[in-house]
C-alpha positions in Angstrom: 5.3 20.3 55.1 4.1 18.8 58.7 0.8 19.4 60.3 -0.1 18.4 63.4 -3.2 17.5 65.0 -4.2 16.8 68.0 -6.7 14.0 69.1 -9.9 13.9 67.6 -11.4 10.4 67.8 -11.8 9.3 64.4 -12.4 5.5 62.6 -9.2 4.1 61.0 -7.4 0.8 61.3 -5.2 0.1 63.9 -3.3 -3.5 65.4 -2.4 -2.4 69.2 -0.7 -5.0 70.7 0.0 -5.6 74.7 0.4 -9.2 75.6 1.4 -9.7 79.1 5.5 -10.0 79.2 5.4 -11.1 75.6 5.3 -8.0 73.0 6.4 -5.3 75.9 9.8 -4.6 74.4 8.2 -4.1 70.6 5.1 -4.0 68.9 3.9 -7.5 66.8 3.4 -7.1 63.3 1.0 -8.7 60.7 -1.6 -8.0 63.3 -4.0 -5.1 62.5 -6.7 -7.2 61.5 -5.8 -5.6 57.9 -7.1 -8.0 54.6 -4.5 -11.2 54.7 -3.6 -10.7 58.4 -4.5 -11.4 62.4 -5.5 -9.9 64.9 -4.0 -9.1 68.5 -7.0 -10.9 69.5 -5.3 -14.0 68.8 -2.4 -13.8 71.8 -5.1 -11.1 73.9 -8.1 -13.6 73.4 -11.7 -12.6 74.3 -12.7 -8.7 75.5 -12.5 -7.3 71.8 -14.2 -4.1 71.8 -16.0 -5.1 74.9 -13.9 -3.0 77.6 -15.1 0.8 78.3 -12.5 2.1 76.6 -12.1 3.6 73.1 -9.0 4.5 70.9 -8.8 7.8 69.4 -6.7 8.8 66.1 -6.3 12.4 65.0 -6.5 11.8 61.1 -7.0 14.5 59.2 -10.3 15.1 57.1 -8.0 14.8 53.4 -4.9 14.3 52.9 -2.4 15.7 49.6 -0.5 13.6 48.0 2.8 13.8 49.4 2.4 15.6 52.6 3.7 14.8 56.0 1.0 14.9 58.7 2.0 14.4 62.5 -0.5 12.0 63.9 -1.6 10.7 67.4 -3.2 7.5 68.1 -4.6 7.4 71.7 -5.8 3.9 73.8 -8.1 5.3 75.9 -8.7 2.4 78.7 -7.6 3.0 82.4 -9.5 -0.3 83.9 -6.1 -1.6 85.3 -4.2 0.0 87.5 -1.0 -1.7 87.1 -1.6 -2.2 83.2 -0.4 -1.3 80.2 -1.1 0.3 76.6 0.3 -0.6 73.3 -0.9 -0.5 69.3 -0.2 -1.6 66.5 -1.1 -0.2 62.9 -0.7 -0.3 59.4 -2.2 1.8 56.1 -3.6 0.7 52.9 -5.2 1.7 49.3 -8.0 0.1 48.1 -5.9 -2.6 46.3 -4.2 -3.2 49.6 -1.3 -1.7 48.8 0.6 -0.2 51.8 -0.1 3.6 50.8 2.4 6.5 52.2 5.0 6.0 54.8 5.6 6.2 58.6 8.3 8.0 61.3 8.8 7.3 64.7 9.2 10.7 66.7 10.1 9.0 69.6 12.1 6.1 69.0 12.1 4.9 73.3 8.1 4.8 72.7 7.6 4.1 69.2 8.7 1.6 66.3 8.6 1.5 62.7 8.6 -2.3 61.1 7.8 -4.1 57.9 6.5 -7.4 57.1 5.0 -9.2 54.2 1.8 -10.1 52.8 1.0 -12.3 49.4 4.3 -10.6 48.4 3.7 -7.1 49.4 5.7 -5.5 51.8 3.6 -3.5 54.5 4.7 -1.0 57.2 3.6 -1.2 60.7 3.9 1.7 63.3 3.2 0.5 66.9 4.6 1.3 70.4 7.8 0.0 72.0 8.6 -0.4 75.6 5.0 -0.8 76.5 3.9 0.3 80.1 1.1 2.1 82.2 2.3 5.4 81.8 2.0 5.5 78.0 -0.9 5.2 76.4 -0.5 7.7 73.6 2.1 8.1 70.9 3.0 10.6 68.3 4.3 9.9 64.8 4.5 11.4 61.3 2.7 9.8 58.1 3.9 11.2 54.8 0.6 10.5 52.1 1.4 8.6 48.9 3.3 10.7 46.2 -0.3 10.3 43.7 -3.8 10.1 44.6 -4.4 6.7 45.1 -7.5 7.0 46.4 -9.3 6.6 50.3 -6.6 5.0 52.6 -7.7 3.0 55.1 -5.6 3.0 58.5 -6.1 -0.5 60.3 -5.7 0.0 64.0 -5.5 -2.3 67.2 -4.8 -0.7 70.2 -4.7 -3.2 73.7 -4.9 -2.7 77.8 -3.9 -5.2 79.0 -4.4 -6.2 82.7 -0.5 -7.0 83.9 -1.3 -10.2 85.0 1.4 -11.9 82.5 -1.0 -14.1 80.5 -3.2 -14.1 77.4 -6.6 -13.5 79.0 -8.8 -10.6 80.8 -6.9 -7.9 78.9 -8.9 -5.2 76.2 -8.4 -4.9 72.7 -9.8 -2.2 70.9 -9.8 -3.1 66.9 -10.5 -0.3 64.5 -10.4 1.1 61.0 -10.0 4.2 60.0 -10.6 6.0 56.2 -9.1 9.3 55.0 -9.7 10.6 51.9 -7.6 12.5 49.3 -8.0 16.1 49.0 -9.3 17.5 46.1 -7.7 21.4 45.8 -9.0 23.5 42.8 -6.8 23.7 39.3 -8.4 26.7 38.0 -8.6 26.7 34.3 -11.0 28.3 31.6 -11.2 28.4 28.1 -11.9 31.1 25.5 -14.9 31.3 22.9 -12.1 33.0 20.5 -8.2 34.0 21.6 -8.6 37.4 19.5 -11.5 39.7 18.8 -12.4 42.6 16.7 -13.7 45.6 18.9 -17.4 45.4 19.0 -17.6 41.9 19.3 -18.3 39.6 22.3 -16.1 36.4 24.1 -17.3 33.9 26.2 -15.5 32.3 29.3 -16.2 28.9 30.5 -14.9 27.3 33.6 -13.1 23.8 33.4 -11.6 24.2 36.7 -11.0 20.9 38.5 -11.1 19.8 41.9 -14.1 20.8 45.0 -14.7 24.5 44.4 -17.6 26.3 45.3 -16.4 29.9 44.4 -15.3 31.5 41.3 -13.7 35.3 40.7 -13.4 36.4 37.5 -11.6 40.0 36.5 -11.6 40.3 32.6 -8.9 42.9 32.3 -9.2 46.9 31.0 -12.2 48.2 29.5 -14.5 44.7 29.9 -18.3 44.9 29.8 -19.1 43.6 32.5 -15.8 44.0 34.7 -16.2 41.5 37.2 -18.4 38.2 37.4 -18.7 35.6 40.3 -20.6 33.3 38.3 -18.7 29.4 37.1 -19.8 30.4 34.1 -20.2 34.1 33.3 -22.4 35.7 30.4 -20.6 37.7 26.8 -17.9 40.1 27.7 -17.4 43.2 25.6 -14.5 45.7 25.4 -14.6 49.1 25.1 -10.5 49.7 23.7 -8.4 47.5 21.4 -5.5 45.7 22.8 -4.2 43.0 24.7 -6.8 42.0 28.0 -5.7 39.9 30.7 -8.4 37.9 32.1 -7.9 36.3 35.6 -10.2 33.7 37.5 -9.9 32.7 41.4 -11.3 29.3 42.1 -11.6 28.7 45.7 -13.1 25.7 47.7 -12.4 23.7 50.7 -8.8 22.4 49.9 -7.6 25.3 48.6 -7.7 28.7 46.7 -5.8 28.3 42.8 -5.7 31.5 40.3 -5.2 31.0 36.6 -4.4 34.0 33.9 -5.2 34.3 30.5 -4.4 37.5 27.5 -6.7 37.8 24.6 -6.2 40.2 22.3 -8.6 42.8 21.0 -8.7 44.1 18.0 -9.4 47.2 15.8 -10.9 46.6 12.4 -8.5 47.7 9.6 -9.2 50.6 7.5 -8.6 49.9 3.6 -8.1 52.5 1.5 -7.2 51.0 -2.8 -4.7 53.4 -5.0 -5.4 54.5 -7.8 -9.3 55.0 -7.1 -9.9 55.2 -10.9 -7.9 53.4 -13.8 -8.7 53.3 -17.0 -9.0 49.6 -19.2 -9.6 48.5 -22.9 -11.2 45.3 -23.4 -9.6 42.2 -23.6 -6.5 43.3 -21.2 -6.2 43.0 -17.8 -6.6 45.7 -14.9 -4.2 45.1 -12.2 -5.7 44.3 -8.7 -2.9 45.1 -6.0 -2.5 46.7 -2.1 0.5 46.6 -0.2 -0.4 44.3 2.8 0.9 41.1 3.7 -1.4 40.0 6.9 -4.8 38.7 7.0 -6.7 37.7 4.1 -8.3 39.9 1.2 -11.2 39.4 -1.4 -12.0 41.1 -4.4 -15.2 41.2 -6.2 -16.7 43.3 -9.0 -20.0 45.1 -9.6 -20.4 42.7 -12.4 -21.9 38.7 -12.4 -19.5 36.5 -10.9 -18.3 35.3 -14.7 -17.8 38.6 -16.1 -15.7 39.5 -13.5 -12.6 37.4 -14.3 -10.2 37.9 -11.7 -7.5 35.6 -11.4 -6.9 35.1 -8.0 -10.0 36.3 -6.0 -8.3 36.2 -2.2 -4.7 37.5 -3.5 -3.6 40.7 -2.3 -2.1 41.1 -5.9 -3.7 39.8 -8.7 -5.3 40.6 -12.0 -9.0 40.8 -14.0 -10.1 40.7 -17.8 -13.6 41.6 -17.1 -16.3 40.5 -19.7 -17.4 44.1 -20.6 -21.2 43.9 -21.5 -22.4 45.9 -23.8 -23.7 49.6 -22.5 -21.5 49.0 -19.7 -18.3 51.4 -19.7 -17.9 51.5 -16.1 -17.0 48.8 -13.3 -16.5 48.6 -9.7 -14.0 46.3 -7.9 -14.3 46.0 -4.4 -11.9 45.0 -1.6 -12.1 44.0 1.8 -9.4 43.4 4.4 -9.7 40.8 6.9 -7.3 40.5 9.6 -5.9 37.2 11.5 -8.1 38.3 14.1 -11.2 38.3 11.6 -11.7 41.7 11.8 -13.5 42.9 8.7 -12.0 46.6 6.9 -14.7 48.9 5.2 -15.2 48.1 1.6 -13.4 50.5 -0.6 -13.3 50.0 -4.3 -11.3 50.8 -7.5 -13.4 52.2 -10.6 -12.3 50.6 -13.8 -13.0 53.1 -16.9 -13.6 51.2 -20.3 -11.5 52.6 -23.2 -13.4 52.3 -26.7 -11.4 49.8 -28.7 -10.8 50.6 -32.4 -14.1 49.4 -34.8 -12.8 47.7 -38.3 -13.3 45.2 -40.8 -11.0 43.2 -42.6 -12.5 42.7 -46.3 -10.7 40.4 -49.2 -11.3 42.1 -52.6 -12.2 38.2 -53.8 -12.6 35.9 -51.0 -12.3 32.3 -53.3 -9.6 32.0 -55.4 -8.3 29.6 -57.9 -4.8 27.6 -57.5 -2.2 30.3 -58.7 -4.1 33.6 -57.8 -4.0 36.7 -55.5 -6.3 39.0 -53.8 -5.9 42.0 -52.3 -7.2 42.3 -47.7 -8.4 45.9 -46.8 -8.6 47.2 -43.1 -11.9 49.5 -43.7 -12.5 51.9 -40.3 -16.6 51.4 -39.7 -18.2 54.8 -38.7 -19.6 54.1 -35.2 -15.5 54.0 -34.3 -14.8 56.2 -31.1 -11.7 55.4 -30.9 -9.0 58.1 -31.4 -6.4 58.0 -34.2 -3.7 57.7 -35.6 -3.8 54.2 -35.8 -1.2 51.6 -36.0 -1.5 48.1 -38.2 0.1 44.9 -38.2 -0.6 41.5 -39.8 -0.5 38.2 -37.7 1.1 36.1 -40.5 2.7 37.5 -43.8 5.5 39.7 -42.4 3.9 42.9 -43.8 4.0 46.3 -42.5 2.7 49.5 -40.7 0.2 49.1 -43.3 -4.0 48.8 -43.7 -4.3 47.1 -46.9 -1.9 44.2 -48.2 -1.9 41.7 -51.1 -1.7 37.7 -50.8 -1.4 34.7 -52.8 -2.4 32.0 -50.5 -1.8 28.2 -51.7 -4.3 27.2 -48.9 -7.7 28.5 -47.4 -6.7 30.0 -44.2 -7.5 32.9 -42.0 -6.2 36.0 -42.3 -5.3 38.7 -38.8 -4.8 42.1 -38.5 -4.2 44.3 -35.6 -5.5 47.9 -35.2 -3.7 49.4 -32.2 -5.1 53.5 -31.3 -3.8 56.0 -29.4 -4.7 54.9 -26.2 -2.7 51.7 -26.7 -5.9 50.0 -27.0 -6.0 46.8 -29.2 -8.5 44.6 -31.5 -8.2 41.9 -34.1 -10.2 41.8 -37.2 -10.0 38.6 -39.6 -11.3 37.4 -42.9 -11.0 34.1 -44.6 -9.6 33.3 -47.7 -10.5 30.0 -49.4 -8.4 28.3 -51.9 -10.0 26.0 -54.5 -7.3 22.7 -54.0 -8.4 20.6 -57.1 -8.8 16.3 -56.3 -6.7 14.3 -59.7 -8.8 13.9 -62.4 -7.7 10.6 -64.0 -8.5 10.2 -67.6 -10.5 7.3 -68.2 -11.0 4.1 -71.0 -13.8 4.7 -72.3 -14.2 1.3 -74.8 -12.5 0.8 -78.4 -10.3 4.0 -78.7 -11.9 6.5 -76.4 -10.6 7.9 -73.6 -12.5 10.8 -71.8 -13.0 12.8 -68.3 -15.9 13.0 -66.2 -16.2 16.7 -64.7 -16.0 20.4 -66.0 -17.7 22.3 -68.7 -14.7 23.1 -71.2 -12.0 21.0 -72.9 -8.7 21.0 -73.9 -6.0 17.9 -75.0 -2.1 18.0 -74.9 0.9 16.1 -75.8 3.4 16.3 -73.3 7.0 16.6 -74.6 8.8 15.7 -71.0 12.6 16.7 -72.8 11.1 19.9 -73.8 9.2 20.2 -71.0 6.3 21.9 -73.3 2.9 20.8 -74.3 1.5 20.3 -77.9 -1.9 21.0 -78.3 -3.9 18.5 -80.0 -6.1 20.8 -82.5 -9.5 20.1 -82.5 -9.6 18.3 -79.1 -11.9 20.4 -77.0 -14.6 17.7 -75.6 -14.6 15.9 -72.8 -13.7 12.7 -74.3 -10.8 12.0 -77.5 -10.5 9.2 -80.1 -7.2 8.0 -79.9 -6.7 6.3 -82.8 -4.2 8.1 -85.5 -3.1 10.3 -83.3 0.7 8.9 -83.7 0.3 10.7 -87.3 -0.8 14.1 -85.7 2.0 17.1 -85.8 4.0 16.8 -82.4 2.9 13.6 -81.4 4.0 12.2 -77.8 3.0 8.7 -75.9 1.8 10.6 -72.9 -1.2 13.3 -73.2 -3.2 15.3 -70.7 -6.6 17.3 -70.0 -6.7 20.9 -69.5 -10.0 21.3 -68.3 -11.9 24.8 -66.8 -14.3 23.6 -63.9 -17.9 24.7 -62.7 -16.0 27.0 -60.3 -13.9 28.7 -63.1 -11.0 27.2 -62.3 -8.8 25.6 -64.8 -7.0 22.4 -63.7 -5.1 19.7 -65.4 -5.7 15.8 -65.9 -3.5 13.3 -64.8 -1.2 12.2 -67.2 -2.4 9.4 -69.7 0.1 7.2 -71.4 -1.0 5.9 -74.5 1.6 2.9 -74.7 -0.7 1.8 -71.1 -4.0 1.2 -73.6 -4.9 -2.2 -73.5 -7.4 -3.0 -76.3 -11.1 -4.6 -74.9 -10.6 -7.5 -76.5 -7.5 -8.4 -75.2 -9.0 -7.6 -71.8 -12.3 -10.2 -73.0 -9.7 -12.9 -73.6 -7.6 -12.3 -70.3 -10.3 -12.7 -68.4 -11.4 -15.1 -70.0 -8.7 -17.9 -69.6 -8.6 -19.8 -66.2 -5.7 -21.5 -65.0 -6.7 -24.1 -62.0 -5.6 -25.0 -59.6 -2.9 -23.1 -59.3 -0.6 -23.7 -57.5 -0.7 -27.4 -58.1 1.2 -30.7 -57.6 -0.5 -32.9 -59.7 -3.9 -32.3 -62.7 -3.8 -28.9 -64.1 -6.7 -27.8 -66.1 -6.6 -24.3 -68.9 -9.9 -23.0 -70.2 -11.1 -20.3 -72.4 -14.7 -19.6 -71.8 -16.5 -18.1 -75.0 -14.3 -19.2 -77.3 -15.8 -21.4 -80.1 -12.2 -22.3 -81.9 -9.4 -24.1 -81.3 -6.5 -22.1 -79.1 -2.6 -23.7 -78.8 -0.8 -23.5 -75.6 2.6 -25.0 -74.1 4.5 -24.5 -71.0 7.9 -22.6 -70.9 10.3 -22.3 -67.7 11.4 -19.1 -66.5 14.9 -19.8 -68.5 12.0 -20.3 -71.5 13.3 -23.7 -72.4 10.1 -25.7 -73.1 8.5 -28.1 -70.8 5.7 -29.4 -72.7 5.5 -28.9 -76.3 2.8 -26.7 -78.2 -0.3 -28.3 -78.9 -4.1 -27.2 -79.6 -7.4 -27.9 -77.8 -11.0 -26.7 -77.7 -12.3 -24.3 -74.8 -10.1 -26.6 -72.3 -7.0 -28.8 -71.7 -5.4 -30.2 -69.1 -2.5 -32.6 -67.7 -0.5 -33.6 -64.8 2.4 -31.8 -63.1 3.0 -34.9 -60.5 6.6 -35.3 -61.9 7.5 -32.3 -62.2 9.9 -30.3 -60.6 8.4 -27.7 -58.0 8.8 -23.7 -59.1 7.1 -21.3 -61.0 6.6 -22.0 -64.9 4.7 -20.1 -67.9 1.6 -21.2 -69.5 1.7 -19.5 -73.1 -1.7 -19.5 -74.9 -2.6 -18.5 -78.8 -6.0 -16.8 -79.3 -6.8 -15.7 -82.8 -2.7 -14.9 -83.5 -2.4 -13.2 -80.3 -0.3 -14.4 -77.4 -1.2 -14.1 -73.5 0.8 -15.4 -70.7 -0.4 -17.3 -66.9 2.1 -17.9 -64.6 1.9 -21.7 -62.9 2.8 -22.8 -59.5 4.0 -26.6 -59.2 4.4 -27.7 -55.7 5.5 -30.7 -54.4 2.9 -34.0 -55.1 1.0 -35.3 -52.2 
């Protein structure tokens, strides 16, 4: 786009040059006086802005980035008849960057040139052909592509007096500054994009650029319709749907409209299905509506933790409420929120409690011993409102369609039944069985030849016969202790024996088996403990002592193939010799306490 302009004496910067003979044919460049340059004053010496003349330069108030503007730079300066007029000029950002681009118009009168300065090329527009006739030129600028800020046109413009030398003539030297435009952008934001009728938006300008004007339309059905402030107050709409807002920014450098569509809308209406259901306790009421937009909650009449539902914001979901007690009756509310935020009204589903069948579960004998039954009754309680017939079944035991059932548990457990009634509503009732489980009894030495037990209130003694796999009663043995000795001459006699014995509890358990061939008399056990072998294991003196005893006793050493290593021999309460030279291994000290024969094993190791 080109605008022209016609003269209006304005301050930019300008080099004119008109140098006698010299620069007639074409303007000098690198001479507008501009930062890292000369001046026409140089060659035209003296008279700078001294004569009565002026230069005049049509520059526009702004200019846009990127727009051609037809100028005219004027010398102004008739003081010699027979003179002549010429300029020179050149235009610059505030880094001193050349800033747009010039065009000659009338290349007989005008030139375009470049030159270079600290290694930035410039471009000069001055005159060409100089003479007394021309003293005005006309040329096109085209502003930088981007706002780079105030440009500064250096100017020179000269008169000079024809006289063919470098004195008496007039040079004008001046600067002129334009400024970039600044056209509105009109823009605007939105307090919220979509609304829910009833409620309010709020527009706020973020136009840029000089505006002092603002027009603002805010579609069908706004309250208010119209505003003309930057910043208007809450708008309301009277109908749901999409509103298209518009907003004029106007100001100096321009006029810009910008558009925006909102949406409005209605709040949903909600209506649940089924309005009533119908729940026993302990199962689950299902939760559902057929929408798939927005968001949903659910909530109950009840506390927060009674209410169980799964998945409170689900559009299908379930709840096991907590039914209190007295309570037969609960609300669950919905509410329907759309992506707009619109709230629905609150409708709600009534959930009906069912009365759940009222039993107990009764064992006939609720401790039992290893061995017995007992029979588990399902008894209906008389504050049961639940309707008949009834169905049964039994968590563990396989049994039947059946309220009363007989068991013979090995171990204490808990026993389940299920009452189902004609509603379909469920309940478990349990009862626990124990079952005594018995710890071994050992039976015990008790010194000389007793052996006895130490718990329960009534004896019996056996023989086992392990062929037969039968027990022999030993007649007469019914205390908690037995003499052992002659019993090899009893009727039915055995080497093993047990204790049937009948508890505190009433339960009759057995002993563990006793062998008779395992009794080890107490004085055998006096002189085994009483003999000491040390040290052991050796590799050279080896003592043997028998502590208590007031006699003699014999001893000699064997090897495991019970070849003898050192011969039999006697000695009182202790004896002892070296193993230095013996072989290393394991031998067998044999002693001799009144007739009796006891064995220590010996460890030779190698001598040191």
């Amino acid at each position: 786009m080109r605008i022209i302009y016609l003269a209006a004496a304005m301050f930019v910067g300008v080099i004119f040059l008109v140098a006698g003979t010299t620069k007639i044919g074409t303007a000098p460049i690198l001479r507008t006086n501009a930062p890292g340059e000369a001046s026409c004053g140089g060659c035209h010496s003296g008279n700078i802005n001294t004569g009565s003349g002026s230069v005049n330069f049509n520059l526009p108030a702004k200019y846009n980035p990127g727009q051609t503007y037809t100028l005219n730079f004027e010398v102004d300066d008739n003081a010699f008849a027979s003179g002549r007029h010429g300029f020179t000029m050149t235009a610059l950002d505030g880094s001193q960057t050349m800033a747009g681009s010039f065009m000659a118009l009338n290349a007989g009168t005008s030139s375009v040139q470049t030159g270079t300065v600290s290694g930035a090329q410039r471009q000069y527009m001055g005159h060409k052909n100089a003479s007394a006739s021309t003293d005005d030129w006309t040329f096109e600028w085209t502003a930088p592509a981007s706002n780079v800020g105030p440009v500064t046109f250096y100017t020179v413009g000269v008169h000079s007096n024809g006289l063919n030398n470098t004195s008496g003539d007039y040079v004008y030297q001046q600067t002129f500054t334009i400024a970039p435009a600044s056209p509105p952008q009109a823009d605007f934001g939105a307090s919220k994009m979509a609304l829910c009728l009833g409620e309010t938006v709020t527009f706020t300008d973020s136009s840029q650029g000089s505006i002092n004007a603002w027009s603002w339309s805010f579609g069908a059905d706004a309250s208010p319709a119209t505003s003309m402030s930057a910043n208007p107050g809450p708008v309301s709409y009277a109908t749901p749907g999409t509103k298209t807002i518009t907003l004029i920014a106007a100001g100096a450098d321009g006029v810009d409209t910008v558009t925006m569509v909102i949406t409005v809308e209605e709040a949903p209406t909600l209506m649940l299905s089924p309005d009533t259901v119908y729940n026993c306790s302990g199962t689950p009421v299902v939760l559902s509506v057929p929408i798939l937009s927005g968001t949903f909650e659910w909530s109950c009449s009840l506390p927060g933790s009674d209410c169980q539902i799964l998945d409170p914001n689900a559009f299908s979901t379930s709840a096991t409420p907590n039914w209190p007690s007295q309570i037969d009756q609960i609300l669950y509310f919905g509410q329907l929120t759309s992506q707009a935020g619109c709230a629905s009204n609150l409708d709600s589903i009534i959930v009906l409690r069912n009365p759940t069948p009222e039993f107990q579960l009764v064992a006939e004998d609720s401790f039992l011993c290893p061995g017995e039954g007992t029979s588990l009754l399902l008894e209906e309680l008389g504050s049961n409102e639940a309707p008949g017939p009834f169905e049964f079944s039994w968590v563990i035991g396989g049994f039947g369609d059946v309220d009363s059932v007989f068991i013979q548990p090995t171990v204490s457990d808990q026993w389940t039944a299920l009452v189902t009634d004609a509603n379909g509503c469920v309940d478990s009732f349990e009862v626990t069985v124990d079952v005594f489980e018995p710890q071994p009894i050992s039976v015990n030495e008790l010194g000389g030849s007793m052996v006895g037990v130490d718990e329960g209130v009534s004896f019996a003694w056996f023989f086992i016969n392990a062929t037969e796999d039968t027990l022999v009663e030993i007649v007469g043995a019914n205390m908690s202790t037995l003499n052992i000795d002659g019993l090899d001459t009893l009727p039915g006699y055995q080497a093993d024996i047990v204790a049937e014995i009948v508890l505190e509890n009433g339960c009759t358990v057995r002993s563990e088996i006793f062998g008779l061939a395992q009794i080890i008399s107490s004085l055998e056990k006096k002189w085994l403990q009483a003999i000491e072998l040390y040290p052991n294991p050796s590799g050279d003196l080896v003592r043997l002592s028998v502590s208590e005893l007031e006699q003699d006793f014999e001893w000699e050493v064997l090897d495991l193939q019970g070849k003898q290593v050192l011969a039999r021999q006697s000695a009182y309460q202790e004896a002892e010799w070296t193993v230095k030279d013996w072989t290393p291994g394991i031998y067998l000290v044999q002693i001799w306490i009144e007739g009796n024969s006891y064995f220590q094993k010996l460890q030779v190791q190698p001598s040191k």
